[in-house]
Backbone of each chain as ProteinMPNN parsed JSONL, in Angstrom:
{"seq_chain_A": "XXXXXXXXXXXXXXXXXXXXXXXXXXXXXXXXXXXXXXXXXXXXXXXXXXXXXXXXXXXXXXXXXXXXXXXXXXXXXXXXXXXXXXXXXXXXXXXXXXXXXXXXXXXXXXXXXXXXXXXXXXXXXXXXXXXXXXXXX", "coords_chain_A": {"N_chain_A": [[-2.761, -3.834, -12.739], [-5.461, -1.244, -12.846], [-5.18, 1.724, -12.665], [-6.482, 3.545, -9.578], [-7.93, 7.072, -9.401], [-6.958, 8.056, -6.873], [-4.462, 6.462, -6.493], [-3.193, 7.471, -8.882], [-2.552, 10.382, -8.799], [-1.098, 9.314, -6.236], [0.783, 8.421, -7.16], [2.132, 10.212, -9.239], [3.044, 12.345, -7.064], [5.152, 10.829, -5.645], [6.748, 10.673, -8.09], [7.531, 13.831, -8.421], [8.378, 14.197, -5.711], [10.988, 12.537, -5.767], [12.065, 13.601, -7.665], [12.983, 15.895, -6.883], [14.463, 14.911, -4.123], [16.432, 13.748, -5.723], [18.175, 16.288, -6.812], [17.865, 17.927, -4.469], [19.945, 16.453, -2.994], [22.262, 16.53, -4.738], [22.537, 19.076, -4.169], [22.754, 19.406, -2.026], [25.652, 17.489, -1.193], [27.364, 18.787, -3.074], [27.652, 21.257, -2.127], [28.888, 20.789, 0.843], [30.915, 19.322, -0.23], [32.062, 21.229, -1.504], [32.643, 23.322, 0.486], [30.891, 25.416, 0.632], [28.593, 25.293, 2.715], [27.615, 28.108, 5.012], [28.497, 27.828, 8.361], [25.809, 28.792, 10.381], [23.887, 27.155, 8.352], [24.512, 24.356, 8.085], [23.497, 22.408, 9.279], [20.812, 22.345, 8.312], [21.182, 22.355, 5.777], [21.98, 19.859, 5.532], [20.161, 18.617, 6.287], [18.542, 18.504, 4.165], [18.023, 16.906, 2.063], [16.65, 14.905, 3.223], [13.724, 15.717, 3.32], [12.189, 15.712, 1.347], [12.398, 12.493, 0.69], [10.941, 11.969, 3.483], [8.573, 13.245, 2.685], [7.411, 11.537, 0.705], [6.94, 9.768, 2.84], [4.652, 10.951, 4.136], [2.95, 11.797, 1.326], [2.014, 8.532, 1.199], [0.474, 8.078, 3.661], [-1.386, 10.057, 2.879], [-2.348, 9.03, 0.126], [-3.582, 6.414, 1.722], [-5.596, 7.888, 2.76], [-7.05, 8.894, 1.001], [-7.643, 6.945, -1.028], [-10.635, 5.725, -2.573], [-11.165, 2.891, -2.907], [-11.688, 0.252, -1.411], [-10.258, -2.151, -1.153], [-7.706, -1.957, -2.905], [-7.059, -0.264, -0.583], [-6.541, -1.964, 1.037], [-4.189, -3.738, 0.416], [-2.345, -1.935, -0.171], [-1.967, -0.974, 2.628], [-0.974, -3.413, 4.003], [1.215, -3.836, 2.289], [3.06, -1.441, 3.28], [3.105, -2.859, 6.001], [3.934, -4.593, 5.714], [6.991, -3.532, 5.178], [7.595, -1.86, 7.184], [8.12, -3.597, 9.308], [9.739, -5.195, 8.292], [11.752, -3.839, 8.174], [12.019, -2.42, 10.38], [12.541, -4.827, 12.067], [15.029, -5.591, 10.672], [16.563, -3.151, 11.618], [16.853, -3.542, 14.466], [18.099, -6.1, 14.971], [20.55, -5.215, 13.412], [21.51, -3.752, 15.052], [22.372, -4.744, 17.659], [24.076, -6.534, 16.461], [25.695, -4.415, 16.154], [25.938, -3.246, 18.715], [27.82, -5.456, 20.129], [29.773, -5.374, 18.762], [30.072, -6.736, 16.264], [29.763, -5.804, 13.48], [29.916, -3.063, 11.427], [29.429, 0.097, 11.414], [26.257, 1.66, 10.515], [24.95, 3.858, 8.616], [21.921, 5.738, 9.743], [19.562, 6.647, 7.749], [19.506, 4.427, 6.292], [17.425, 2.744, 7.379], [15.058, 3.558, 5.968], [15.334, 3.379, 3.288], [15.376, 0.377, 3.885], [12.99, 0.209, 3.945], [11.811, 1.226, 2.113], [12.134, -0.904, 0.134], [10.912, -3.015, 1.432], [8.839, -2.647, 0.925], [7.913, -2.891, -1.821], [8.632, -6.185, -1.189], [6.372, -6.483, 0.062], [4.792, -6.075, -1.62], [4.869, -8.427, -3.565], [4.086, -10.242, -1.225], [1.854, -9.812, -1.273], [1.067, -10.181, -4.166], [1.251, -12.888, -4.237], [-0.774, -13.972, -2.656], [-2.968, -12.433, -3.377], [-3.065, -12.25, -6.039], [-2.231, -9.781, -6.795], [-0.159, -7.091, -6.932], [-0.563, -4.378, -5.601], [-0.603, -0.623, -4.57], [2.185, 0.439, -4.634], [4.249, -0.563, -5.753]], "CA_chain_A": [[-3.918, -3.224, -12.064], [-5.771, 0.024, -13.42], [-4.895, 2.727, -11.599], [-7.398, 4.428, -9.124], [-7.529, 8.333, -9.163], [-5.818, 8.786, -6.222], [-2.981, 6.175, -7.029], [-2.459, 8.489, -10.006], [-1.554, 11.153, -6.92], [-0.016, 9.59, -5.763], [2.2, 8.375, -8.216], [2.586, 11.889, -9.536], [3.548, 13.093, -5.647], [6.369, 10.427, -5.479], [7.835, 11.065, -8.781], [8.129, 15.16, -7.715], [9.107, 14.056, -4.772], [12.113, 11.836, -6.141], [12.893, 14.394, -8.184], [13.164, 16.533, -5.657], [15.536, 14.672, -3.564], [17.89, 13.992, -6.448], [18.175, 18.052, -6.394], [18.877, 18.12, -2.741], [21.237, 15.8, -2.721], [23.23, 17.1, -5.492], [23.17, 20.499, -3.998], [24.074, 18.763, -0.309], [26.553, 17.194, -1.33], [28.321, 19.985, -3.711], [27.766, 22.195, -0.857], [29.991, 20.309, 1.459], [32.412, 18.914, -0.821], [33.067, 22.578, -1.747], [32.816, 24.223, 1.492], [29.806, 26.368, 0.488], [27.672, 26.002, 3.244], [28.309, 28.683, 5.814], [28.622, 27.35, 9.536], [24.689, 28.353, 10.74], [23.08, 26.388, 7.46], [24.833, 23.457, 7.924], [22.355, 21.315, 9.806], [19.435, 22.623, 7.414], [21.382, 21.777, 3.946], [22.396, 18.37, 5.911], [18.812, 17.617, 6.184], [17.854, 19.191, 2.652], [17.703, 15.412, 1.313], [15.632, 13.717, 4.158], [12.781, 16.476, 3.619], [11.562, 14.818, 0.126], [11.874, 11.46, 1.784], [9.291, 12.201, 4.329], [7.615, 13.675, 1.853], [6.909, 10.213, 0.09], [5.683, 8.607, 3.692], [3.733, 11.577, 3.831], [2.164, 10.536, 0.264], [1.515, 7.133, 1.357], [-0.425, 8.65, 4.224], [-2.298, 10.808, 2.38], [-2.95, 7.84, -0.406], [-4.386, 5.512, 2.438], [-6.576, 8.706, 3.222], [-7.615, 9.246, -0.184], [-8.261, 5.96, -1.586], [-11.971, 5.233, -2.119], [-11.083, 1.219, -3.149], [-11.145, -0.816, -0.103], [-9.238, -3.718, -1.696], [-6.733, -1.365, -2.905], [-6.066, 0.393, 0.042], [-5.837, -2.815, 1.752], [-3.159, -4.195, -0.489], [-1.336, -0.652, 0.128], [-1.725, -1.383, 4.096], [-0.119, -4.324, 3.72], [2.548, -3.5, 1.69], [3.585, -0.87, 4.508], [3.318, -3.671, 7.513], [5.404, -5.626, 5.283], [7.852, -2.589, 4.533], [7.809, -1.43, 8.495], [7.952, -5.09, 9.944], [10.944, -5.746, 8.039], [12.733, -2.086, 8.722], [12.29, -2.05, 12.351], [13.437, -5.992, 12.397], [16.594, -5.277, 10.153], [17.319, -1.998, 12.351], [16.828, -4.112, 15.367], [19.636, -6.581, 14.627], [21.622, -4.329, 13.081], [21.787, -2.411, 16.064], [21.868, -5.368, 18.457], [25.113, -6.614, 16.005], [26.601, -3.226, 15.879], [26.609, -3.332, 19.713], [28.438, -6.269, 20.238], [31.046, -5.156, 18.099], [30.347, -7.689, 15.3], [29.338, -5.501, 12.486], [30.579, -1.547, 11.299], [28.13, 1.634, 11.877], [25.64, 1.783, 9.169], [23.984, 5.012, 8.862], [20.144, 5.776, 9.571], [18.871, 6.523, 6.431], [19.553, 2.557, 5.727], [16.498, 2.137, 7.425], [14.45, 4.083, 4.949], [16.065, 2.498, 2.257], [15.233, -0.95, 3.627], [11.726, 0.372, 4.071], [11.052, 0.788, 0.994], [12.254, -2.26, -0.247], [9.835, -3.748, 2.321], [7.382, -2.309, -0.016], [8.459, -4.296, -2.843], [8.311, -7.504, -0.672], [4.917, -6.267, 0.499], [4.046, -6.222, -3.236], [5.301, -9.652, -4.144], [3.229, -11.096, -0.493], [0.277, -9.041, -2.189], [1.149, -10.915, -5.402], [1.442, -14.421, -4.032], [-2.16, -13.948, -1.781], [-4.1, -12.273, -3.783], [-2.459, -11.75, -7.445], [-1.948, -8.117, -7.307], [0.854, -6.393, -6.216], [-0.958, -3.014, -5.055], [-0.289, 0.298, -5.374], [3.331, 0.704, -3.679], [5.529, -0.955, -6.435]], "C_chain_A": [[-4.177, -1.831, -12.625], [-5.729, 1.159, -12.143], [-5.981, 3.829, -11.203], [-6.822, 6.323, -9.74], [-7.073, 8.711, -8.251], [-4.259, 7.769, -5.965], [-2.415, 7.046, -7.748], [-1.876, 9.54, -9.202], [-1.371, 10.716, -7.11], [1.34, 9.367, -5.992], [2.78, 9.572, -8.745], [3.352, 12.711, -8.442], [4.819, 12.704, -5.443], [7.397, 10.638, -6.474], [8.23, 12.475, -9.182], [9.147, 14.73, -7.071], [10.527, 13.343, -5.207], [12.891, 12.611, -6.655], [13.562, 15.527, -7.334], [14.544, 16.282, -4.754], [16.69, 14.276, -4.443], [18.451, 15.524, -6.316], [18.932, 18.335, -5.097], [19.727, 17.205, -2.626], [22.272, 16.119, -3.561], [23.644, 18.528, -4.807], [23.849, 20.245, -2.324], [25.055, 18.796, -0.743], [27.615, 18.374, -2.211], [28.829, 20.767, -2.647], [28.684, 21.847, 0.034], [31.103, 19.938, 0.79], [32.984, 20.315, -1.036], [33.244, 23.581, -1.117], [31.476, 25.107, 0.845], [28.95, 26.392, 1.101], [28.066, 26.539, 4.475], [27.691, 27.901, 7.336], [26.922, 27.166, 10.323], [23.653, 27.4, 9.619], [23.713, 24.957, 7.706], [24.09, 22.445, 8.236], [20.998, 21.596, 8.65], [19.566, 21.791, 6.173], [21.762, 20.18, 4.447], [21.046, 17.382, 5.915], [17.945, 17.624, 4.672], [17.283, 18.087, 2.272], [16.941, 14.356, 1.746], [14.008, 14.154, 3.74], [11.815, 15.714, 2.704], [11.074, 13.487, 0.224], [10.723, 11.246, 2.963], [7.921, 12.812, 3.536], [6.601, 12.481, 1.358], [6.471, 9.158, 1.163], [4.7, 9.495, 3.883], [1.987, 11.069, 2.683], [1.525, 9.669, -0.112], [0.362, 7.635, 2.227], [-1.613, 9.142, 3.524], [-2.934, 9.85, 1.397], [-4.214, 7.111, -0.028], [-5.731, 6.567, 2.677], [-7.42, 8.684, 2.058], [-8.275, 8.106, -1.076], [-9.897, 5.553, -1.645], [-12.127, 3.482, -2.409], [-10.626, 0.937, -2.052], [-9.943, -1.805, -0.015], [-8.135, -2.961, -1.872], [-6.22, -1.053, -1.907], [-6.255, -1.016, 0.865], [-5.006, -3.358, 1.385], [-2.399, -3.136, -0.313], [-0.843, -0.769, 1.682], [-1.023, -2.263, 4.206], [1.069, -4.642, 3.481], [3.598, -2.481, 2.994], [3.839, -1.384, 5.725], [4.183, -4.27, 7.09], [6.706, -4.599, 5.636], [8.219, -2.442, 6.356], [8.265, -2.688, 9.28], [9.469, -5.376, 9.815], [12.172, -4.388, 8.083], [12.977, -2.179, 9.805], [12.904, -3.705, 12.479], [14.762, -6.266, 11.911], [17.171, -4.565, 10.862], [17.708, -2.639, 13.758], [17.945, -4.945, 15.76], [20.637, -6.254, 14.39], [22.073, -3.553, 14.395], [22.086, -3.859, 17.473], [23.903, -6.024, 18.097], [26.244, -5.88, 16.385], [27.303, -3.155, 17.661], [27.456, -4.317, 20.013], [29.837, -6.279, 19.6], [31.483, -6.055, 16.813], [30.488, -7.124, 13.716], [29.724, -4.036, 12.66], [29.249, -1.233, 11.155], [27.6, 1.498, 10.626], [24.53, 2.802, 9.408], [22.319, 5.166, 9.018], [19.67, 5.515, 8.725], [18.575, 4.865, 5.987], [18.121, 2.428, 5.908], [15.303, 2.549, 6.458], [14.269, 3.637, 4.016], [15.621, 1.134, 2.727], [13.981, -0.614, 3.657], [10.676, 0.105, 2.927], [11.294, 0.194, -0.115], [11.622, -3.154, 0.606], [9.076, -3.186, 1.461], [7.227, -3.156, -0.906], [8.304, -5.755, -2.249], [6.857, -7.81, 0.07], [4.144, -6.379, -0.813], [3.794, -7.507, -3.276], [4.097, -10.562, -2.977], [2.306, -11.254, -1.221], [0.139, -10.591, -3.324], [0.738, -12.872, -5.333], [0.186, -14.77, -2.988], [-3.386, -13.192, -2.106], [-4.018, -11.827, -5.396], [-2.56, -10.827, -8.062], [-1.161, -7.669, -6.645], [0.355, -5.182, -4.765], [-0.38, -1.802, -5.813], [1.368, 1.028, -5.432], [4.668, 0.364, -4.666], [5.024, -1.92, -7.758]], "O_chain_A": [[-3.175, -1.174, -12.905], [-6.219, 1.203, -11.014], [-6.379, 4.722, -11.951], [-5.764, 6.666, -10.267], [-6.586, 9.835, -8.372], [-3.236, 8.188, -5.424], [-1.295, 7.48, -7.48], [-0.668, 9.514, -8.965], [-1.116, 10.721, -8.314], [2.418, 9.728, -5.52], [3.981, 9.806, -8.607], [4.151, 13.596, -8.749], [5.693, 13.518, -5.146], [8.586, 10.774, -6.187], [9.068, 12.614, -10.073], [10.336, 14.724, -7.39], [11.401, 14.02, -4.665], [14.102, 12.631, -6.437], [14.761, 15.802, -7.357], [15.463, 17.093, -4.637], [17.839, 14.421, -4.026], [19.333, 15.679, -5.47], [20.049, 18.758, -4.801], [20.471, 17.492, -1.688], [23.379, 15.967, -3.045], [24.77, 19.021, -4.861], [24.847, 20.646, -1.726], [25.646, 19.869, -0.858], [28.693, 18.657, -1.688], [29.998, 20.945, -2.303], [29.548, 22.72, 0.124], [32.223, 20.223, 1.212], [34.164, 20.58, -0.805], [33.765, 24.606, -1.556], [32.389, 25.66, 0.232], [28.089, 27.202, 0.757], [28.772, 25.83, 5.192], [26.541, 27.461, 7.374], [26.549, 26.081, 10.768], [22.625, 26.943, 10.118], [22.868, 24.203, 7.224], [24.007, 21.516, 7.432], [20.315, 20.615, 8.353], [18.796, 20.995, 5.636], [21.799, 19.329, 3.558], [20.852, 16.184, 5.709], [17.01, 16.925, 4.281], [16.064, 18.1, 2.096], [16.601, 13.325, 1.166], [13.116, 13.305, 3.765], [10.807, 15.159, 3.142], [9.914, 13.134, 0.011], [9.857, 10.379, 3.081], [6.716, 12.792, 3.787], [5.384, 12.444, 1.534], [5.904, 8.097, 0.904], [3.598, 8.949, 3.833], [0.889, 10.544, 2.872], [0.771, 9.568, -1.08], [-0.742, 7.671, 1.684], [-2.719, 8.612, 3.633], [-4.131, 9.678, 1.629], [-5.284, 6.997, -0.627], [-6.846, 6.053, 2.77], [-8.608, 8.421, 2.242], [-9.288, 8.312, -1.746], [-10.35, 5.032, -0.626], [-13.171, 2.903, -2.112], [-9.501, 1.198, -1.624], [-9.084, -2.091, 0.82], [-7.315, -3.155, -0.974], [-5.019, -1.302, -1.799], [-5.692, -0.667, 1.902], [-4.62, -3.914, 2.414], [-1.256, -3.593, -0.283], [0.342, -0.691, 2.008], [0.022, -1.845, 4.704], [1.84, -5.394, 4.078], [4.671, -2.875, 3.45], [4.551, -0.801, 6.543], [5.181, -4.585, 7.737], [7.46, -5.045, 6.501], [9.237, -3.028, 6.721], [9.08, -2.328, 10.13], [10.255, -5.674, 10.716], [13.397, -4.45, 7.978], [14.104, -2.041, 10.281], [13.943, -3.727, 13.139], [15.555, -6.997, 12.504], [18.341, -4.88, 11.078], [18.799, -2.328, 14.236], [18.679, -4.648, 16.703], [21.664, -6.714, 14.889], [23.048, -2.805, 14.465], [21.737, -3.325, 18.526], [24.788, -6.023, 18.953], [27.339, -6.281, 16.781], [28.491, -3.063, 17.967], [28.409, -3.631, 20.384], [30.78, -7.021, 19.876], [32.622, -6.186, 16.364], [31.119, -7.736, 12.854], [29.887, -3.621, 13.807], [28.264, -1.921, 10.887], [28.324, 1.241, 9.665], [23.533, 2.691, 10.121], [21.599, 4.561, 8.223], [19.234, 4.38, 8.534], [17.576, 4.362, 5.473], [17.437, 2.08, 4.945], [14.535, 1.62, 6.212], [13.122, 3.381, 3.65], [15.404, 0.468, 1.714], [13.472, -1.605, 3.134], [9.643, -0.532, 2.723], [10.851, 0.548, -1.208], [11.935, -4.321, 0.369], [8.152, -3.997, 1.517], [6.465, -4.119, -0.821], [7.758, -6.544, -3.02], [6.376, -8.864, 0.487], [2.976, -6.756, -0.909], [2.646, -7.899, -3.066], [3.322, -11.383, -3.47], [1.873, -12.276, -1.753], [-0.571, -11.596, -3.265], [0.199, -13.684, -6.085], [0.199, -15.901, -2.503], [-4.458, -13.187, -1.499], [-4.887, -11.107, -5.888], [-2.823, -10.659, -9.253], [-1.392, -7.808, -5.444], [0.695, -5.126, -3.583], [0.088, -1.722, -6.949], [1.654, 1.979, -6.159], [5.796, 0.824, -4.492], [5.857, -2.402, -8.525]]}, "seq_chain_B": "XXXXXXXXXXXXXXXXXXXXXXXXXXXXXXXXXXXXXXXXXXXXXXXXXXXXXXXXXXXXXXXXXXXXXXX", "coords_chain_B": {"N_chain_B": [[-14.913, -14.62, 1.904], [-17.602, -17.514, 1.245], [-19.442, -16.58, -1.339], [-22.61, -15.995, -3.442], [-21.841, -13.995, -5.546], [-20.887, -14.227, -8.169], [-22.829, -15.312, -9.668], [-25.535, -14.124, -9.7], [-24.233, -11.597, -11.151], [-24.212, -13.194, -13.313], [-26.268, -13.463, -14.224], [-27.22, -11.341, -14.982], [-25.647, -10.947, -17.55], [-23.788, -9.51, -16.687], [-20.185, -8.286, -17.254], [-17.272, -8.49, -14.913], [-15.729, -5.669, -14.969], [-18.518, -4.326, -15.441], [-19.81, -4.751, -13.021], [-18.191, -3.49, -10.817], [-17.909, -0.741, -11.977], [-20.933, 0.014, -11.475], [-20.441, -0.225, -8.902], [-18.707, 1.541, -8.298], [-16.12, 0.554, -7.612], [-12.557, -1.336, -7.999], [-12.096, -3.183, -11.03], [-9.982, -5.404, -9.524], [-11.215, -5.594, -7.035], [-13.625, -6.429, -7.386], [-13.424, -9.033, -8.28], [-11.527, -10.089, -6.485], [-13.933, -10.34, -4.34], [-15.627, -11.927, -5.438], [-14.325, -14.123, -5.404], [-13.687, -15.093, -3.123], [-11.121, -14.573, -1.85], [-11.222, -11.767, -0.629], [-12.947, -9.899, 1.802], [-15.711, -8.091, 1.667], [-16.424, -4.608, 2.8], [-18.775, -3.837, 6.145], [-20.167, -1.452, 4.655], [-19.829, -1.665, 1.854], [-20.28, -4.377, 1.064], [-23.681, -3.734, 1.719], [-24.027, -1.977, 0.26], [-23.679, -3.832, -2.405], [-25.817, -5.761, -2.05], [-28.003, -4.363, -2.38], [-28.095, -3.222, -5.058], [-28.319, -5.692, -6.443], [-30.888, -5.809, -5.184], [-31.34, -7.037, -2.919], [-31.019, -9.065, 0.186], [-28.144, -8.825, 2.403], [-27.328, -11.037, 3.071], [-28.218, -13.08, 1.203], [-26.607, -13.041, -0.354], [-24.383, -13.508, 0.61], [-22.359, -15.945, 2.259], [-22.614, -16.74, 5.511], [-19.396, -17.497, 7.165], [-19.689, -18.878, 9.819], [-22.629, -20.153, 10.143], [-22.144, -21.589, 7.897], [-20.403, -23.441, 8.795], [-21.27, -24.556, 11.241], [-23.562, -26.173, 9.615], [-22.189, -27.912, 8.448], [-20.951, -29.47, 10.727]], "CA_chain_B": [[-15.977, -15.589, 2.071], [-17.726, -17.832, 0.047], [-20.483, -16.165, -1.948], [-23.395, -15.588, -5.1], [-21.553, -12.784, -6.437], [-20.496, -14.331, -10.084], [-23.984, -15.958, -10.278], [-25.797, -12.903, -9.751], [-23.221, -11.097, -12.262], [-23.816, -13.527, -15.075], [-27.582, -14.313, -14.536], [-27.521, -10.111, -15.319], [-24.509, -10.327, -18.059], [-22.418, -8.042, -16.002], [-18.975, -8.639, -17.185], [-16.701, -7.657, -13.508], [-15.915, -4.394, -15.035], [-19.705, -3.305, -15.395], [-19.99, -4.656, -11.865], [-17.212, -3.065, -10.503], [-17.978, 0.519, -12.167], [-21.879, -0.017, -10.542], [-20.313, -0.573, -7.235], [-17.953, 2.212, -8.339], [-14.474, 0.075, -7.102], [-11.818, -1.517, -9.014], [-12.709, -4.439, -10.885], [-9.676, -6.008, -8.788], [-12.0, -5.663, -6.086], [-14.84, -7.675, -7.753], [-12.781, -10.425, -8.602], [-10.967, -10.567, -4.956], [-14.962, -10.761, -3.391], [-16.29, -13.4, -6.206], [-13.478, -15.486, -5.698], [-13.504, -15.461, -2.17], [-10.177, -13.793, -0.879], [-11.036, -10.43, -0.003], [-14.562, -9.925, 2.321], [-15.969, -7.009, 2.176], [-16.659, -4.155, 4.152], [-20.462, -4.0, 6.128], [-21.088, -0.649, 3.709], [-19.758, -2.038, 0.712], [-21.73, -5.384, 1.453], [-24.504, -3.523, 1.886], [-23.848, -1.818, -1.676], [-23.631, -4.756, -3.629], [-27.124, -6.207, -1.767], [-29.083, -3.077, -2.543], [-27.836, -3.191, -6.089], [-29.115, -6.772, -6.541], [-32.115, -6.054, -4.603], [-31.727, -8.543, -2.242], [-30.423, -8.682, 1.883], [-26.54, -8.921, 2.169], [-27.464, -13.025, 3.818], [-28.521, -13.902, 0.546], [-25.265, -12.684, -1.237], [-23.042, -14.115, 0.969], [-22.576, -17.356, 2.833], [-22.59, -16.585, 7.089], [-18.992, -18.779, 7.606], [-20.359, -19.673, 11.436], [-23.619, -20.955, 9.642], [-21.387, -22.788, 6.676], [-19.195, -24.479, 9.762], [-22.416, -25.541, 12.014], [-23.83, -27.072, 8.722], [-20.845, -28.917, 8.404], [-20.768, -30.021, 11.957]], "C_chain_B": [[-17.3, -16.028, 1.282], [-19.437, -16.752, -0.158], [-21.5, -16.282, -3.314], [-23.171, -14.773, -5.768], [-21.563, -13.184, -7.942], [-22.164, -14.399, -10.405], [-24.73, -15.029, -10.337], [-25.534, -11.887, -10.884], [-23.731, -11.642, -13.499], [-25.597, -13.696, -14.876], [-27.839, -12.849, -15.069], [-26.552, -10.24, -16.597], [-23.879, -9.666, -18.03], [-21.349, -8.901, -16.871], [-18.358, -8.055, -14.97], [-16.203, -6.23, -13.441], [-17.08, -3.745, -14.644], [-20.53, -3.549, -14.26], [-19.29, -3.483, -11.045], [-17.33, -0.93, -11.021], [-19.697, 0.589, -11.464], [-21.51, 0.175, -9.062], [-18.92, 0.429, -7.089], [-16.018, 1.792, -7.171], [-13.813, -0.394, -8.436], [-12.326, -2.915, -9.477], [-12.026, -5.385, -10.364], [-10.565, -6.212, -8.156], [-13.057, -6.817, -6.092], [-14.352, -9.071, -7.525], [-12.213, -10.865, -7.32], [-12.306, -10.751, -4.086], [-15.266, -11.954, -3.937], [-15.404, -14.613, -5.593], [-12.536, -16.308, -4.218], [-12.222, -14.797, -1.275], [-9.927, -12.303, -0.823], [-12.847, -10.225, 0.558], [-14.459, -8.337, 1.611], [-16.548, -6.082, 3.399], [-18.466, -4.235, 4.815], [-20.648, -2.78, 4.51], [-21.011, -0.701, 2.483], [-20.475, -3.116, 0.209], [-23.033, -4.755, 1.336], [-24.925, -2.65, 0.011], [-24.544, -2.755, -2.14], [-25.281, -5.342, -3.343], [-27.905, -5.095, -2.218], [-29.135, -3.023, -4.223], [-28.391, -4.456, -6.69], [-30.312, -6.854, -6.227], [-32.318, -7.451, -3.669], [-30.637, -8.602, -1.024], [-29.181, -9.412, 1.542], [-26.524, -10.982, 2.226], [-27.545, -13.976, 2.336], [-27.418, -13.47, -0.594], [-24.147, -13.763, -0.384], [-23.101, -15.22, 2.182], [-21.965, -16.856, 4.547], [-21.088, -17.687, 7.165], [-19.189, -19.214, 9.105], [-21.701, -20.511, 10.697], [-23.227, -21.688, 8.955], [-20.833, -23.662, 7.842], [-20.305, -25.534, 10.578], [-22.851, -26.248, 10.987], [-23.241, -28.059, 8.887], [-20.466, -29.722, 9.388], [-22.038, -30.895, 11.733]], "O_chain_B": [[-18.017, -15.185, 0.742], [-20.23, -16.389, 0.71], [-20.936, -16.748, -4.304], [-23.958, -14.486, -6.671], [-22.171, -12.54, -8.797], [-22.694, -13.668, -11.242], [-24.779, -14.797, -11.545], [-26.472, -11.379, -11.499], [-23.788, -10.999, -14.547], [-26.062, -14.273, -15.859], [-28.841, -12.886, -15.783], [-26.608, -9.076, -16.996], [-23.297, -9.099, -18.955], [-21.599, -10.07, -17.164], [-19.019, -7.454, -14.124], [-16.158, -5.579, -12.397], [-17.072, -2.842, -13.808], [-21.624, -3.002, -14.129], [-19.997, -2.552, -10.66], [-16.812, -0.052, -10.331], [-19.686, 1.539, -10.682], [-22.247, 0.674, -8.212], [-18.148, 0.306, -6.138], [-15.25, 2.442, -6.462], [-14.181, -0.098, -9.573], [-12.848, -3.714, -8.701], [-12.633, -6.456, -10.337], [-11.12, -7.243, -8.536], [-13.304, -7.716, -5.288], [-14.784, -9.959, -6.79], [-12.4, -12.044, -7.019], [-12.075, -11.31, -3.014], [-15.25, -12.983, -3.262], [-15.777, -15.766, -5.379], [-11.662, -17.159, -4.054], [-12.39, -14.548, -0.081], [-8.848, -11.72, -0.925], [-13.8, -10.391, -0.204], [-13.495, -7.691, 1.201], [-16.969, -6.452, 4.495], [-19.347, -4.64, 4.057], [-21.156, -3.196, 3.469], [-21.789, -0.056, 1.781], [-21.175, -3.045, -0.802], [-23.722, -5.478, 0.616], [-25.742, -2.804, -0.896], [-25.761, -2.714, -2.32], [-26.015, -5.388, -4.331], [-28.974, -5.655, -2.463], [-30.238, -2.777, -4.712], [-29.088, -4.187, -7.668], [-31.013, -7.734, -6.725], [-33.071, -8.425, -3.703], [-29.485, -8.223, -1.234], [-29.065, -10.313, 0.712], [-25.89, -11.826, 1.592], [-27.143, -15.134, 2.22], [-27.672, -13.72, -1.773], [-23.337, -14.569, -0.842], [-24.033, -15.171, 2.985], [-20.757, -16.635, 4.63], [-21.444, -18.863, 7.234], [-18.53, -20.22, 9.367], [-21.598, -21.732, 10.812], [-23.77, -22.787, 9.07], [-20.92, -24.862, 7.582], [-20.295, -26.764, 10.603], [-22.567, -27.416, 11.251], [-23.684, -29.067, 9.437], [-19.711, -30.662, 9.139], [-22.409, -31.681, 12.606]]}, "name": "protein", "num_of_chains": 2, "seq": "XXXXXXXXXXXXXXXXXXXXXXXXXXXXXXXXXXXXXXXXXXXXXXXXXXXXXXXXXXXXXXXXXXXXXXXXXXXXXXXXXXXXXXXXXXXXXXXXXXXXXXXXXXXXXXXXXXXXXXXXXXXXXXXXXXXXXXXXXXXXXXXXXXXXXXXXXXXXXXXXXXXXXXXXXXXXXXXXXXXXXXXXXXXXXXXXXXXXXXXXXXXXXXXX"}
């Protein structure tokens, strides 16, 4: 697919943004492994690595705003019901598991992470209903 | 839903690009109305009729009027 002008955003926004959170997570993590962050930063540099992450649903937001292709941004909508659908129904179980005592703690972030690999399977629907992925993956 | 978009297109020699940059979308777009799985919106509808010169009804097939036919 040829890429609108504000795909290009927003492709440009996410691969800052990525870069970005590699950065903060290298300097998180250093930071704790080597004791370097003092006692009131600790919650701040703990979140350092989420900030970038919101950044990129941000992004999407702003995308859906920006798009002037209908078709596109409905193939982007899509991709996100897929992506959310299957986040909140993985977290759901998982958490439903976890109580019961069947399954070990699996941190938040996961759901993020499965999110946007719901994007990717929001592509592939895309792909298999209207033979374009979108703009998401 | 089904429509006269191609026929329209070729009775002009549009390719779906030099539709598609007229109707300033992607030429995905074209190709997902011609070919039936993606409607459009009323003001994009209303585009493409104005650009043809000719009311949105006679671009695109009513499906409640295609179904009563059919009945």
């Amino acid at each position: 697919m040829r890429w609108t002008p504000a795909m290009k955003r927003y492709n440009w926004r996410v691969v800052w943004l990525s870069l970005l959170y590699g950065a903060f997570l290298v300097v998180a993590v250093y930071g704790f492994k080597h004791r370097l962050v003092a006692d009131s930063l600790v919650y701040l540099v703990a979140i350092l690595p989420a900030v970038p992450i919101i950044g990129i649903f941000a992004a999407i937001g702003r995308y859906l705003i920006e798009e002037q292709d209908e078709y596109v941004r409905m193939l982007m909508v899509r991709q996100t019901l897929w992506a959310s659908g299957l986040a909140l129904s993985v977290a759901t179980i998982w958490g439903f598991l976890e109580n019961f005592d069947l399954v070990g703690h699996a941190d938040g972030y996961w759901v993020a992470i499965i999110w946007f690999f719901g994007l990717g399977v929001g592509g592939l629907a895309n792909k298999l209903k209207f033979g374009e992925t979108g703009s998401g993956c | 839903m089904e429509n006269r978009l191609r026929v329209l297109r070729a009775e002009r020699s549009w390719s779906q690009q030099d539709l598609a940059e007229r109707l300033e979308v992607s030429r995905q777009s074209v190709n997902a109305i011609e070919t039936g799985k993606y409607d459009p919106s009323l003001p994009l509808a209303f585009r493409i009729a104005e650009l043809f010169d000719l009311l949105i009804e006679d671009i695109f097939v009513s499906p409640s009027r295609r179904s009563s036919k059919a009945i």
